[in-house]
C-alpha positions as CSV (number, residue, x, y, z in Angstrom):
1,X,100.1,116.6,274.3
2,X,102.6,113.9,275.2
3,X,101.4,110.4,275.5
4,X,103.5,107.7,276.8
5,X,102.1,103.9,277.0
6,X,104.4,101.7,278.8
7,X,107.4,102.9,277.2
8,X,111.0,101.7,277.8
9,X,114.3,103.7,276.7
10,X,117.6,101.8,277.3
11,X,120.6,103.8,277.5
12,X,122.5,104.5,274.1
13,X,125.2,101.7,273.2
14,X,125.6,98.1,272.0
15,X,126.1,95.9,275.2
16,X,124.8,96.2,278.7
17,X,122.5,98.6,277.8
18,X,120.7,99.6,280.9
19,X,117.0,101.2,281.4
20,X,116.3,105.2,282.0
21,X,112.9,104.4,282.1
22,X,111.1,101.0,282.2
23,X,107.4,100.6,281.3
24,X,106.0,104.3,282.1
25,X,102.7,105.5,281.5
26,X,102.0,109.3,281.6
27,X,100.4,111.9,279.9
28,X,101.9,115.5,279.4
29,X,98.7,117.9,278.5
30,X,99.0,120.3,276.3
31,X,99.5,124.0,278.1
32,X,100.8,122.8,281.0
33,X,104.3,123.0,282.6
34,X,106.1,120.1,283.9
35,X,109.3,119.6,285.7
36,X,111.2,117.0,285.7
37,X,113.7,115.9,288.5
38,X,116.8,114.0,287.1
39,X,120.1,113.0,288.7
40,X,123.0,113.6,286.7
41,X,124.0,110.6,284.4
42,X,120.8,109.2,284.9
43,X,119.6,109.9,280.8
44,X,118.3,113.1,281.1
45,X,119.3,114.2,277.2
46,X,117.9,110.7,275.9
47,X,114.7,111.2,277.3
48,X,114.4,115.2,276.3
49,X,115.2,113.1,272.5
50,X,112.6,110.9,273.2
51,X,110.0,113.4,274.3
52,X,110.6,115.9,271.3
53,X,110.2,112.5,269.1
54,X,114.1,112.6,267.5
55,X,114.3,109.3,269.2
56,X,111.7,106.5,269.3
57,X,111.7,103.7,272.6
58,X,113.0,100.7,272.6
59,X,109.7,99.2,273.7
60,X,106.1,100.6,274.1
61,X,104.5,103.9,272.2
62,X,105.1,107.7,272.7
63,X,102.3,109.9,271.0
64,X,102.4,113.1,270.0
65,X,99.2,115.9,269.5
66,X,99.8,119.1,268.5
67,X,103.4,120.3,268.0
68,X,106.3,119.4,270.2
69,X,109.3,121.2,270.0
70,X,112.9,119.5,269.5
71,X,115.0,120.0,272.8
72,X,115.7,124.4,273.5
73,X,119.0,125.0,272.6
74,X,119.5,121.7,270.6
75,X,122.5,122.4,268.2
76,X,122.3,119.6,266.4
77,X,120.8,120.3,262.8
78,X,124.0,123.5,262.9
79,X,126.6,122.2,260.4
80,X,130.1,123.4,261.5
81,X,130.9,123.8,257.8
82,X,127.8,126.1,256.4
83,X,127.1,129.6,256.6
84,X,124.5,130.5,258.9
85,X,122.1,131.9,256.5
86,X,122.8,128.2,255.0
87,X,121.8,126.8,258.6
88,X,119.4,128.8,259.2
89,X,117.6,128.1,255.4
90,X,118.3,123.9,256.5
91,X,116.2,124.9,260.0
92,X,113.5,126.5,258.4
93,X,112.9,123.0,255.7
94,X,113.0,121.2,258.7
95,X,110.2,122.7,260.7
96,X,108.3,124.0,257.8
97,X,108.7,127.6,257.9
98,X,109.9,130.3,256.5
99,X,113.8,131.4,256.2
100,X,113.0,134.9,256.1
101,X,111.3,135.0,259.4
102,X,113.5,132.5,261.4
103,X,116.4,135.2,260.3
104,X,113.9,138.4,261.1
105,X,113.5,136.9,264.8
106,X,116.8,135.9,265.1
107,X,117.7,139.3,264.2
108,X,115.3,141.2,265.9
109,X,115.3,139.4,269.5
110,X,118.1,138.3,270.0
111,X,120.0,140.5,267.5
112,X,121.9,138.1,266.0
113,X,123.1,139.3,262.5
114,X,126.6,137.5,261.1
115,X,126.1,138.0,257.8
116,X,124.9,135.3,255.4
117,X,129.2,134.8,254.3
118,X,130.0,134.1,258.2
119,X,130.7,130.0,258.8
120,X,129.6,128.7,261.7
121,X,132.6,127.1,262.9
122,X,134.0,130.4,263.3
123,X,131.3,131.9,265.7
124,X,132.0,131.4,269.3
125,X,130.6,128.9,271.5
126,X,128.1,131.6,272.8
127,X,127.4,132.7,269.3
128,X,126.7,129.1,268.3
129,X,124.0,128.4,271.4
130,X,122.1,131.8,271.0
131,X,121.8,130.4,267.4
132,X,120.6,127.6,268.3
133,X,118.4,128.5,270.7
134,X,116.5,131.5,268.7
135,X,116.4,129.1,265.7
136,X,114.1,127.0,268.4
137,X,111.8,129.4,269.7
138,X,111.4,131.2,266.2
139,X,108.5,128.6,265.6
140,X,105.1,130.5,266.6
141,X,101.9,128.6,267.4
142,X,101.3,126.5,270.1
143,X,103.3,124.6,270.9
144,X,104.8,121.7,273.8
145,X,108.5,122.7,274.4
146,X,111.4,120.2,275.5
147,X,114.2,121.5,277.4
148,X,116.7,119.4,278.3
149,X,118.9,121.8,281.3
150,X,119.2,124.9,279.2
151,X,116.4,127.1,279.4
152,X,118.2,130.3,278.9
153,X,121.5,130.5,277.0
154,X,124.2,133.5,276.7
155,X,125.3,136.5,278.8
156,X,122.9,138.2,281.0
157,X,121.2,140.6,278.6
158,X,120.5,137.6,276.5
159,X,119.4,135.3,279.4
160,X,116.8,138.4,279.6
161,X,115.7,138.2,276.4
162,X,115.0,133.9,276.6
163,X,113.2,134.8,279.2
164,X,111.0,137.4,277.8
165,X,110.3,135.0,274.4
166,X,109.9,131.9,276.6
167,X,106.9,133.1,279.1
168,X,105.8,134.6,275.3
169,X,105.8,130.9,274.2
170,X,104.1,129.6,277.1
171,X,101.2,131.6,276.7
172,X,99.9,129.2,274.5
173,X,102.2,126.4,275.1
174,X,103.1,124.1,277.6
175,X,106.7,123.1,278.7
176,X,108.9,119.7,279.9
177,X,111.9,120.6,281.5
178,X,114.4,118.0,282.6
179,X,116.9,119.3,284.5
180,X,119.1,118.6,288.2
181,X,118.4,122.5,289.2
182,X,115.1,121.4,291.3
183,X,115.5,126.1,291.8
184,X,115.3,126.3,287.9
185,X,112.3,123.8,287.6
186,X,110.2,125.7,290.6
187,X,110.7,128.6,288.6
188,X,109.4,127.3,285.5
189,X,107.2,124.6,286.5
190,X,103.8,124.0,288.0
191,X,103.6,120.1,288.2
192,X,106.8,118.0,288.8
193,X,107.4,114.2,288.9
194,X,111.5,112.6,289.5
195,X,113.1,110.2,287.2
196,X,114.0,107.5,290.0
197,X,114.4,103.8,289.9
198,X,113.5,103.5,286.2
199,X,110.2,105.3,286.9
200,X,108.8,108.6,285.9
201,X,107.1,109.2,289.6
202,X,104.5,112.1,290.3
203,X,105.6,114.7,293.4
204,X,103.3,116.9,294.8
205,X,106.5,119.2,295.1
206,X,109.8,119.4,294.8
207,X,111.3,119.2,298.3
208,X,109.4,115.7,298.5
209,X,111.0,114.8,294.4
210,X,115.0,116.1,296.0
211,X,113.9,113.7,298.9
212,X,112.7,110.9,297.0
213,X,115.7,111.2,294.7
214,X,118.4,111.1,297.7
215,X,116.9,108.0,299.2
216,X,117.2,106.6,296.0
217,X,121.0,106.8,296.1
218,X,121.1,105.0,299.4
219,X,122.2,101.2,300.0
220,X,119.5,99.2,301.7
221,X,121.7,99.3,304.7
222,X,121.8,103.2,304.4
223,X,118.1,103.0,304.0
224,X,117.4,101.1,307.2
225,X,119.7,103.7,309.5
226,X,118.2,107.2,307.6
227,X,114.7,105.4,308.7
228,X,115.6,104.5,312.5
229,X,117.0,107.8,312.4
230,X,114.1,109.8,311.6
């Protein structure tokens, strides 16, 4: 579970820093699957940060029960300069686990096998993200996963193979997925709220959260003649 009480996340930076979310209360229970809605450049990544508790807010609380999952696909902890049996050993400290079975699953599902010698600034840009995103689902247990846009990463066989491993996952997990791609959150999501006006605002669907979010982008003026015209 996700718990926030009236939490405020500014924008990263050190002047004019503005709000992606002001005062928001909301509760994400464990087990269920939650979409939301985000324009893009509205803070989408910060909030994913904030969610899977990298970041904290600037104001108010964000509690966590259970464990929450660092955003899917999140390359961050991958140093360009260490092997990836080196990355994958630095991973596996992290979350607590064990290096032999973060390799055996990355191995074994997605078939990644480079050899503990091979650097990781020399494995492609697809190489690097399957990494990165087996290295995140390789934690068993339930679980609340973040995922901030990607939810499958790599070519089409491999997109197969996330998808397989995910619906695994949710079996006993729950999900928050921010994304723009309101098709991509129907498919993965049960409950969805929009990221509008500072607000984190419930939806009873997503054709009523793309509404919402396009009469958001409106001047008052705008407003006034989409209301006289419907």
């Amino acid at each position: 579970m996700i718990k926030l009480e009236n939490v405020s996340l500014l924008k990263p930076g050190f002047r004019d820093r503005e709000p992606i979310v002001q005062d928001v209360n909301t509760v994400f229970d464990s087990g269920e699957r939650v979409g939301i809605l985000a324009a893009p450049g509205s803070g989408k990544s910060s909030l994913a940060r904030l969610l899977a508790g990298i970041d904290q807010p600037d104001r108010g609380k964000v509690t966590h029960t259970g464990r929450v999952s660092w955003p899917i696909g999140f390359a961050g902890f991958l140093h360009p300069n260490l092997t990836v049996m080196e990355n994958i050993n630095n991973f596996a400290r992290l979350v607590g686990t064990s290096p032999a079975a973060v390799t055996e699953f990355c191995r074994e599902i997605f078939g990644i096998d480079h050899g503990p010698r091979k650097v990781m600034q020399n494995l492609s840009p697809t190489q690097r993200s399957l990494l990165a995103y087996a290295c995140s689902l390789s934690i068993e247990g339930p679980a609340t996963w973040i995922a901030d846009e990607t939810i499958t990463v790599g070519e089409p066989a491999d997109r197969i193979a996330c998808d397989k491993i995910l619906a695994h996952r949710l079996e006993t997990g729950g999900l928050v997925f921010l994304s723009r791609n309101a098709r991509q959150l129907n498919a993965y999501c049960d409950r969805f709220l929009v990221l509008i006006n500072k607000r984190l605002v419930p939806c009873v669907n997503l054709v009523v959260a793309q509404e919402a979010l396009e009469l958001s982008k409106l001047t008052p003026v705008e407003l006034e003649e989409r209301c006289q015209y419907v």
